[in-house]
Backbone as CSV, one residue per row, in Angstrom:
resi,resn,N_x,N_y,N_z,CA_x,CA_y,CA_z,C_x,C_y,C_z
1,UNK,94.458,98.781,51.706,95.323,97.742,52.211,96.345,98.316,53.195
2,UNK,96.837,99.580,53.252,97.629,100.337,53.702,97.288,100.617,54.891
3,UNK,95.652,101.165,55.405,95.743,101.558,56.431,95.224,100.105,57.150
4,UNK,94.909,98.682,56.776,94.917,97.542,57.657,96.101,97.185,57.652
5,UNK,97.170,96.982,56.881,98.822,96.942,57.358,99.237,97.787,58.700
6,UNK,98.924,99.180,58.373,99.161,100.381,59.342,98.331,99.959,61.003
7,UNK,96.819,99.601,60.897,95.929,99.171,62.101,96.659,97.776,62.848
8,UNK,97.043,96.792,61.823,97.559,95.699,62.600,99.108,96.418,63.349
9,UNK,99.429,96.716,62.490,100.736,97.106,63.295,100.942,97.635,64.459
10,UNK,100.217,98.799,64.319,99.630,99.468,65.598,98.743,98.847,66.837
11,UNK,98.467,98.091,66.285,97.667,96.677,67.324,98.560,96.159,68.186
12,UNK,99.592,95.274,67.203,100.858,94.600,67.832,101.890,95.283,68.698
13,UNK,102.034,96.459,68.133,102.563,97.458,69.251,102.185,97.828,70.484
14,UNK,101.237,98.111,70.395,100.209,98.589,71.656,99.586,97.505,72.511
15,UNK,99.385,96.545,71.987,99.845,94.992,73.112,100.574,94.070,72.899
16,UNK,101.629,94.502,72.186,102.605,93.671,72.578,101.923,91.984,72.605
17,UNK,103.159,91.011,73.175,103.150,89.821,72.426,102.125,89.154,73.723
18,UNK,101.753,89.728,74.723,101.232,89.136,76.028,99.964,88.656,75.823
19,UNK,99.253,89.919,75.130,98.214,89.251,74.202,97.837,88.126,73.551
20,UNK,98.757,88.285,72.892,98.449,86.436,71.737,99.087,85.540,72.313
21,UNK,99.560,85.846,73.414,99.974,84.485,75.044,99.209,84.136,75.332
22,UNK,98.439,84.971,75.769,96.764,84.700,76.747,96.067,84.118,76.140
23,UNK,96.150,84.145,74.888,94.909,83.781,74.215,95.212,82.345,73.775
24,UNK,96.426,81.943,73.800,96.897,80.502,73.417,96.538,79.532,74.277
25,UNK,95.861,78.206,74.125,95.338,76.838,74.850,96.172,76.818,75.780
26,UNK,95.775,76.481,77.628,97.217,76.726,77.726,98.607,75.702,77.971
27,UNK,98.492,74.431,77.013,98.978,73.329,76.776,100.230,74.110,75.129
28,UNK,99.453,74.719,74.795,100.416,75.184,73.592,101.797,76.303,73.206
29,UNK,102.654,75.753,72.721,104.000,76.153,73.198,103.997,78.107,73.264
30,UNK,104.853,78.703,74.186,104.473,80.158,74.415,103.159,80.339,75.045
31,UNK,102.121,79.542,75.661,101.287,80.182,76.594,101.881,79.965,77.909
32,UNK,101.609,80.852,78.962,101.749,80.850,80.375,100.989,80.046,81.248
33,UNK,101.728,79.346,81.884,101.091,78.674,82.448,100.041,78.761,83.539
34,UNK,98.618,78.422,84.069,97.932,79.201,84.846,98.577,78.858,86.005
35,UNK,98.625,80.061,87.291,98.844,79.787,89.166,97.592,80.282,89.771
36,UNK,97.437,78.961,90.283,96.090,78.866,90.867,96.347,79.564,92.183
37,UNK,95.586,79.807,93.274,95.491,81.080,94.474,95.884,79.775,95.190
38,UNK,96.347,80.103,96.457,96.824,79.413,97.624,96.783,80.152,98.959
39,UNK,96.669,80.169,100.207,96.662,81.052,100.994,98.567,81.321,101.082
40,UNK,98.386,82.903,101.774,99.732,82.304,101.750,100.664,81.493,102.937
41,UNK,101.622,81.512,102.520,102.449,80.396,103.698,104.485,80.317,103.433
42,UNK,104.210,80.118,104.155,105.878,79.868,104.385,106.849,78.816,103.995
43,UNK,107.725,79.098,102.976,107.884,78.009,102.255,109.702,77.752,102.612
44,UNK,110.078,76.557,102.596,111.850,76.373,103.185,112.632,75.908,101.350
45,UNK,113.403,76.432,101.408,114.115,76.114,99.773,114.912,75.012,100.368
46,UNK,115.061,73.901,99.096,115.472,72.860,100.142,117.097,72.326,99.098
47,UNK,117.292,73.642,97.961,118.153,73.508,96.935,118.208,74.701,96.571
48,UNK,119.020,74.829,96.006,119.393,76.312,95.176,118.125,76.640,93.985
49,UNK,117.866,77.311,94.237,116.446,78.118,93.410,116.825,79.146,92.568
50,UNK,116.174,79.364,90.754,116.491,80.680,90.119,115.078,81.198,90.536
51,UNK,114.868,82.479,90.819,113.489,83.225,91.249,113.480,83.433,89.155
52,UNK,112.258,83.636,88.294,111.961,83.853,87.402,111.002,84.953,87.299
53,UNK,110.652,85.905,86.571,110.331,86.834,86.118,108.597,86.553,85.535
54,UNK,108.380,85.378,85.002,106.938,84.732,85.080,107.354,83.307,85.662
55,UNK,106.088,82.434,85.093,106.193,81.179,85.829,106.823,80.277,84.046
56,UNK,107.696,80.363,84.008,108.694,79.519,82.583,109.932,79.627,83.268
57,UNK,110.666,78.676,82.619,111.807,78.790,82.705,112.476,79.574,81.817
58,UNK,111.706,80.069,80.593,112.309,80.947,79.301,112.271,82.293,79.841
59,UNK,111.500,82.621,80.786,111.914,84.047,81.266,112.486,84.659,82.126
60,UNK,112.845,85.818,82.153,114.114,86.595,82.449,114.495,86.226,83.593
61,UNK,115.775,85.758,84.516,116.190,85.561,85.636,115.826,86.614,86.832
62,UNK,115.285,86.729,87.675,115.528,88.145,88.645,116.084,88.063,89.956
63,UNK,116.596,86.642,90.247,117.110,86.459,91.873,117.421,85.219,91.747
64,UNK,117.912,84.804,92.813,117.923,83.377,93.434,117.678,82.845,94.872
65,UNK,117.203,81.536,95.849,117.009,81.467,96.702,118.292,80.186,96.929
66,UNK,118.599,80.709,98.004,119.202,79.399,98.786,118.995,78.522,100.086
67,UNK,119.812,77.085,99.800,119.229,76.329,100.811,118.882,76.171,102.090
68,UNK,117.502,76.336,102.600,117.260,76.550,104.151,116.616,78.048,104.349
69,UNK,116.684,78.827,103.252,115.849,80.369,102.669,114.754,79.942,103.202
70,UNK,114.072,81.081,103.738,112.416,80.969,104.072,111.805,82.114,102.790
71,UNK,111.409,81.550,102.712,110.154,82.340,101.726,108.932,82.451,102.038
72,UNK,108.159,83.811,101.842,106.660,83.503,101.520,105.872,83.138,100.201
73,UNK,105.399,82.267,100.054,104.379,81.982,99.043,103.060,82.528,98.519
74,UNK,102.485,82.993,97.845,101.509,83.666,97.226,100.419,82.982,97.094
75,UNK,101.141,82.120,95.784,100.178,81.263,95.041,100.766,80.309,94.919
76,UNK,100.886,79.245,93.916,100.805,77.969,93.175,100.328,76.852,92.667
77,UNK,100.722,76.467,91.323,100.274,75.682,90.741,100.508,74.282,90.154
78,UNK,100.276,72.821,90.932,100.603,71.818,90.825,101.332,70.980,89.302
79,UNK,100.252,71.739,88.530,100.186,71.669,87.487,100.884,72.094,86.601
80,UNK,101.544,73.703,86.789,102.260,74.459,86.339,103.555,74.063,87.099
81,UNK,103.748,73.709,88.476,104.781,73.259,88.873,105.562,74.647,89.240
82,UNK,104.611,76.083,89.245,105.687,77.497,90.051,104.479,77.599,91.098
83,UNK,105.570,78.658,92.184,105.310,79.157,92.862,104.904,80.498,92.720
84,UNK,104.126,81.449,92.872,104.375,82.831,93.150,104.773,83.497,94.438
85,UNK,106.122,84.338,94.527,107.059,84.431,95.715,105.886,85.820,96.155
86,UNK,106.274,86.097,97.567,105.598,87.366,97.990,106.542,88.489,97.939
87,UNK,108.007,88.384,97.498,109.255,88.746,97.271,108.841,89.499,95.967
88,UNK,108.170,88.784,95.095,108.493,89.118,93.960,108.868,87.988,92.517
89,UNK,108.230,87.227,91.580,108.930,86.663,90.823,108.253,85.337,90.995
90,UNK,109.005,84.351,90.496,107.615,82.538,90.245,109.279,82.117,91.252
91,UNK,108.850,80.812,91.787,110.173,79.433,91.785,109.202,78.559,91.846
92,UNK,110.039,77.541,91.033,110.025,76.165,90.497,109.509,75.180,91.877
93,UNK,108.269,74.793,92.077,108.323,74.084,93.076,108.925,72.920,93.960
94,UNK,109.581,72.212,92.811,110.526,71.100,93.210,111.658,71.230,94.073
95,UNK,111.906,72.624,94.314,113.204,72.566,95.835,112.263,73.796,96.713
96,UNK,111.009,73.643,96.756,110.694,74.600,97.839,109.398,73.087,98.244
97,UNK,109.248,73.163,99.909,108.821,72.542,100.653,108.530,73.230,101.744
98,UNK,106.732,73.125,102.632,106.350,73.815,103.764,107.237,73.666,104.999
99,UNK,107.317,75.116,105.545,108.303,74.991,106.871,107.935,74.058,107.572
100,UNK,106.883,74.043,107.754,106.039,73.196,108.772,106.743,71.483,108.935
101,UNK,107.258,71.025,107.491,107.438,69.810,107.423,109.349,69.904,107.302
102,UNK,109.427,71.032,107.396,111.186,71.213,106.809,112.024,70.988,108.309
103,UNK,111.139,70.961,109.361,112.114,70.646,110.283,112.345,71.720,111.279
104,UNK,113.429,71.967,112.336,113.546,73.113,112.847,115.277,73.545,112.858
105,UNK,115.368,73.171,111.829,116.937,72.661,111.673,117.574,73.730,110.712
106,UNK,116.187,74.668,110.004,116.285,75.725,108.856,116.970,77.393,109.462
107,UNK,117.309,77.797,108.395,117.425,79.669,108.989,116.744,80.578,108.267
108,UNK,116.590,81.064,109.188,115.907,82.778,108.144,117.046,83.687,107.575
């Protein structure tokens, strides 16, 4: 019994909790949400943005964007509702919008 106490443990250690993320439906609470591929493109923040560390809002803060910011875009997912930055990090799609349609009124 000792050394399957000892094997799981050592399991959980050695992958960590990312594991039994992945493996969760991904409708069920603690899985990640999937970001589908996108080419990339140029995106205008059209509100104050937290940049996030995955695509949740439960994880770690790592930046922020502000209004009229150009960004590049990676990926995203309609569904999931993030972006993946080429910066680095997810934002929330709801204050980022294509330059293309943002006007010429923006700054870099």
């Amino acid at each position: 019994m000792r050394r399957i106490t000892a094997f799981l443990l050592a399991f959980i250690l050695l992958t960590g909790t990312g594991a039994l993320a992945q493996s969760l439906p991904p409708n069920s609470p603690g899985a990640t949400p999937p970001v589908d591929r996108l080419a990339p493109r140029t995106m205008v923040v059209t509100g104050g943005v937290t940049v996030h560390a995955e695509p949740t809002s439960t994880s770690p803060a790592i930046g922020s964007l502000k209004a009229g910011q150009r960004v590049e875009v990676l990926n995203g997912n309609g569904e999931s509702g993030w972006y993946r930055l080429a910066q680095g990090g997810y934002a929330i799609m709801d204050h980022l919008q294509p330059a293309e349609t943002a006007g010429s009124s923006t700054t870099k």
